[in-house]
C-alpha positions as CSV (number, residue, x, y, z in Angstrom):
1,X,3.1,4.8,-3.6
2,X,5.3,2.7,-1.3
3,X,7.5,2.2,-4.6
4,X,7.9,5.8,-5.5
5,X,8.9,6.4,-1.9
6,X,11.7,4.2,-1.4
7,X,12.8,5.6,-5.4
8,X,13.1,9.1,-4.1
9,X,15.0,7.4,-0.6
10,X,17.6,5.3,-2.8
11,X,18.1,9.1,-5.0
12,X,18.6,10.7,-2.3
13,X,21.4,8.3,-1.0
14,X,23.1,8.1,-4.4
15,X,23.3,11.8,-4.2
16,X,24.8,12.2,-1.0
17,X,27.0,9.6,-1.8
18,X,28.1,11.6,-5.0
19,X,28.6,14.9,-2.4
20,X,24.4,17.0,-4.1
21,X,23.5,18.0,-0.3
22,X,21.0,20.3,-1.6
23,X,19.6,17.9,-4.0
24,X,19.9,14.6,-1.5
25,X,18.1,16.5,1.2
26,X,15.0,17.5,-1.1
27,X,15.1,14.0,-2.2
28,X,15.0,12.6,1.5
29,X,12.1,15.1,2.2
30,X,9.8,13.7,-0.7
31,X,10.3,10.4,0.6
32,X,9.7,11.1,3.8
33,X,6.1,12.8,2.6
34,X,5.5,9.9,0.7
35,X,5.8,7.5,3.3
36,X,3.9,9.2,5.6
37,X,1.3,9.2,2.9
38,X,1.5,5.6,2.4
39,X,1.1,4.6,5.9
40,X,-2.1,7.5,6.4
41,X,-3.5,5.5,3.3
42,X,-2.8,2.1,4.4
43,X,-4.5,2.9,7.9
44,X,-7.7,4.1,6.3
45,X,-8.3,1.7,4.0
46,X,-7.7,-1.1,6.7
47,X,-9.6,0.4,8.9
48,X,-12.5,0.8,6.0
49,X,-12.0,-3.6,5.3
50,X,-12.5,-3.7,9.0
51,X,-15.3,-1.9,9.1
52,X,-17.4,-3.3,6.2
53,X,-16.5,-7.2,7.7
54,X,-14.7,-8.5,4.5
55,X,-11.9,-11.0,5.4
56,X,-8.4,-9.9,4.6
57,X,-6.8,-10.9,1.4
């Protein structure tokens, strides 16, 4: 998830460099969800490890 996140950030830079606004911005948006998915994700499932009492990997 973290992967397809910064893919849709390093699109959307390429695209602003090459002068797509509208298509750099709904790049930067999509990466923004997806990080914000990522972390939400990462949070639970450490939380979850924590929980059950299993040692981090």
């Amino acid at each position: 998830m973290l992967n397809l996140a910064i893919t849709m950030l390093i699109l959307a830079l390429v695209a602003a460099l090459l002068g797509f606004g509208a298509i750099a911005s709904s790049f930067a948006g999509i990466a923004k969800i997806l990080f914000v998915v990522f972390i939400v994700l990462f949070l639970i499932s450490a939380l979850a490890g924590a929980l059950r009492g299993r040692p981090p990997v």
